[in-house]
N, C-alpha and C positions, 0 to 999 in steps of 0.2 A: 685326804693325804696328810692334813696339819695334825689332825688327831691318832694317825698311824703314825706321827712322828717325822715325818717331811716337812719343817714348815714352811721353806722357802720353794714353793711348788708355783709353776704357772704355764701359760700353754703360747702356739706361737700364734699370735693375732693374726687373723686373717686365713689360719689354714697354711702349714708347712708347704703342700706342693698344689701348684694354679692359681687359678683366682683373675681374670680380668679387671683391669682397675678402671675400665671405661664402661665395663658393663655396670646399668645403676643398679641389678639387684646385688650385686656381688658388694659394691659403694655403700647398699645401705647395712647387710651382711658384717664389712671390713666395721662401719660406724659402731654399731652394738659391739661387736667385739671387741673394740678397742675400750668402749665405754667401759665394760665389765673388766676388761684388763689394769682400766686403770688402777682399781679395789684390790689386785692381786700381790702379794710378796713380789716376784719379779713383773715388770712389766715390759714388756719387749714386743715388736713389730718384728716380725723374721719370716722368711719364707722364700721360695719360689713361685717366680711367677712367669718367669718365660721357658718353654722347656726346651728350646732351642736356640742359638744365639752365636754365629759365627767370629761376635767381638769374642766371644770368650771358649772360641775352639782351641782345645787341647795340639800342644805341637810334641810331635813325637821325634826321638833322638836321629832316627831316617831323614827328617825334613818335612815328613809327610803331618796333615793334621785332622782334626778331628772335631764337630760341630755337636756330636749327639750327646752331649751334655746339659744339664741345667745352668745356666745361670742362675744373678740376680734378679735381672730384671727391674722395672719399676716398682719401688717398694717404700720411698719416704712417705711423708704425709701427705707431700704437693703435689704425691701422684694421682689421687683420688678426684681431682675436681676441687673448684673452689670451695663448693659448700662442707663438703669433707673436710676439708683442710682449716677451715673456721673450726669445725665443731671437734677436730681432733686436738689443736692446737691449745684448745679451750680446755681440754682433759687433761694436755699437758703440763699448764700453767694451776689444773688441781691438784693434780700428784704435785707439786713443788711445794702447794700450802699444806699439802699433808705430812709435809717430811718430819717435822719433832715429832708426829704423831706417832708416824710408822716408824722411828728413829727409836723411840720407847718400844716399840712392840719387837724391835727385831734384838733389842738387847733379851726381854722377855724370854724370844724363842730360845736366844743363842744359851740364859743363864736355866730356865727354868723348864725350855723343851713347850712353854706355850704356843699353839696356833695361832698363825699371824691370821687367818681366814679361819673360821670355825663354823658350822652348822649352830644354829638356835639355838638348841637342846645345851649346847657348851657352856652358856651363860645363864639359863633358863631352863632347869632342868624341870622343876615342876611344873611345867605348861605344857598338856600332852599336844596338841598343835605344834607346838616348836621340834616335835620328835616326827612331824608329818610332812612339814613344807619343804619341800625337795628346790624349788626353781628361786629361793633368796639368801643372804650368809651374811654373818657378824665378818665384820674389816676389825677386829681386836672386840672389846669390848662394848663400844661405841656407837659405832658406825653401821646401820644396817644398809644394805645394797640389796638390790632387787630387778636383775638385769631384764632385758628386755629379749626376748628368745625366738620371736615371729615374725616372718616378713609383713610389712604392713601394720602392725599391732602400735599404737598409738595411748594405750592407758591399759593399765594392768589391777588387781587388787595386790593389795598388798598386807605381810598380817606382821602387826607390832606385837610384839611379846609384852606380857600383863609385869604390871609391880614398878612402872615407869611412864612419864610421857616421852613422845618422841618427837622433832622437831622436822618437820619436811624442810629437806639442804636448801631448796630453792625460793621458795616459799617466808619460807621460817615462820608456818603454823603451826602451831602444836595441836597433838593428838593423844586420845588419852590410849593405854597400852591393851591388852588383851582381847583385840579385835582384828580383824580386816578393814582396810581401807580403801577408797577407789581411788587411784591416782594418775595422775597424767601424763602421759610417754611422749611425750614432740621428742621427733629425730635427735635434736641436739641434745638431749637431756635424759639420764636414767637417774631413777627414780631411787632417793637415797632416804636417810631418818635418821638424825644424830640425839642420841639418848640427853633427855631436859637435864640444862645443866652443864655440860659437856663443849667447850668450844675449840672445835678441834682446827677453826680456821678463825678469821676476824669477824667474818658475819658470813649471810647467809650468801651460795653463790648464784650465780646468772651464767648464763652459756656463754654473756659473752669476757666471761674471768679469764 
C-alpha cells in the first residue's frame, strides 16, 4: 500500500468484528497483533467484540428498543489479562520512543509520497532475497520488523539485507547483513534489527520498556 502511494495504511488490531478476550488463543492472537501494529503508520486497537449488548440497545422514536446491534464491548488493553496488558503496555511505551522517528518519516510521506512501511526490495534493491521475503518490512529506512504470524511459534529466521550490519532491538548484537538469522520469538517480544549506526531510541529495549 506505501508503495501504491497510501502511506498512512494499517489494520484494526485484533480483527474489526469478535474476538473473545478471555479466550487465551484469541490473547495470544490480539498480542502478535498488536506487536506488529506497533511498526505500523497508524496504530490503533478498534473493533467489535460483543455482538450483542442490551447497554447499548438502540431506542426507537415509538419507545420501543432494539439489542441486535454491535457494541463495543471489552476492547482496552486491561481487557486482555494481566500478562497481555504488561506486554502491550510495553509496545506502547515503544511506539512513544519511536516518535522523532516516525515524526521524520511521516513529514517524508507527506513531502516526498515516501512509504512509512516499505517491503526490502525499497531500500535494497540489489538483493534478490529482499524481492522474496513476503512475512518481514522496513519501519522507514532503519528499522527492520519481523512479526510473528503462528499460534505457538516462539523463534522465527530472519533475513537481514547485505551492505549493512544490523543490531538485534533487544539484544543489541550485531549481525553482519546478507543472511538469515535464527531469532527468538518470547510472547512478549517481536523480533526487530535496527540498521548499525542508527539509534532510533536511547539504547537497546527489554519488554519490560
Amino acid at each position: 500500500m506505501g508503495v501504491a502511494g497510501i502511506p498512512w495504511w494499517t489494520t484494526d488490531i485484533g480483527g474489526f468484528g469478535g474476538g473473545d478476550p478471555d479466550d487465551p488463543a484469541y490473547r495470544e492472537l490480539l498480542i502478535r497483533w498488536f506487536q506488529y501494529g506497533t511498526f505500523c503508520p497508524v496504530f490503533r486497537l478498534h473493533g467489535f467484540r460483543v455482538d450483542k449488548n442490551p447497554q447499548f440497545a438502540l431506542m426507537h422514536p415509538d419507545g420501543s428498543s432494539s439489542d441486535d446491534v454491535f457494541s463495543g464491548g471489552p476492547n482496552e488493553v486491561w481487557s486482555y489479562g494481566d500478562e497481555a496488558y504488561g506486554i502491550l503496555t510495553a509496545h506502547m511505551a515503544l511506539r512513544e520512543r519511536l516518535k522523532p522517528y516516525l515524526r521524520r518519516l511521516m513529514v517524508e510521506a507527506h513531502e516526498k509520497g515516501t512509504p512509512v512501511i516499505r517491503p526490502m526490495f525499497y531500500d535494497f534493491p540489489q538483493e534478490p532475497r529482499c524481492w522474496e521475503v513476503q512475512d518481514q518490512f522496513l519501519l522507514g529506512p532503519d528499522l527492520l520488523v519481523a512479526p510473528v504470524l503462528h499460534p505457538g511459534q516462539r523463534s522465527r529466521m530472519v533475513h537481514l539485507p547485505a551492505g549493512t550490519r544490523w543490531k538485534d532491538a533487544w539484544s543489541g548484537q550485531l549481525h553482519a547483513g546478507g543472511g538469515a538469522v535464527p531469532c527468538d520469538a518470547p510472547l512478549e517480544r517481536i523480533p526487530l534489527f535496527v540498521r548499525e549506526g542508527k539509534e532510533l531510541w536511547n539504547s537497546q529495549v527489554s519488554a519490560g520498556d
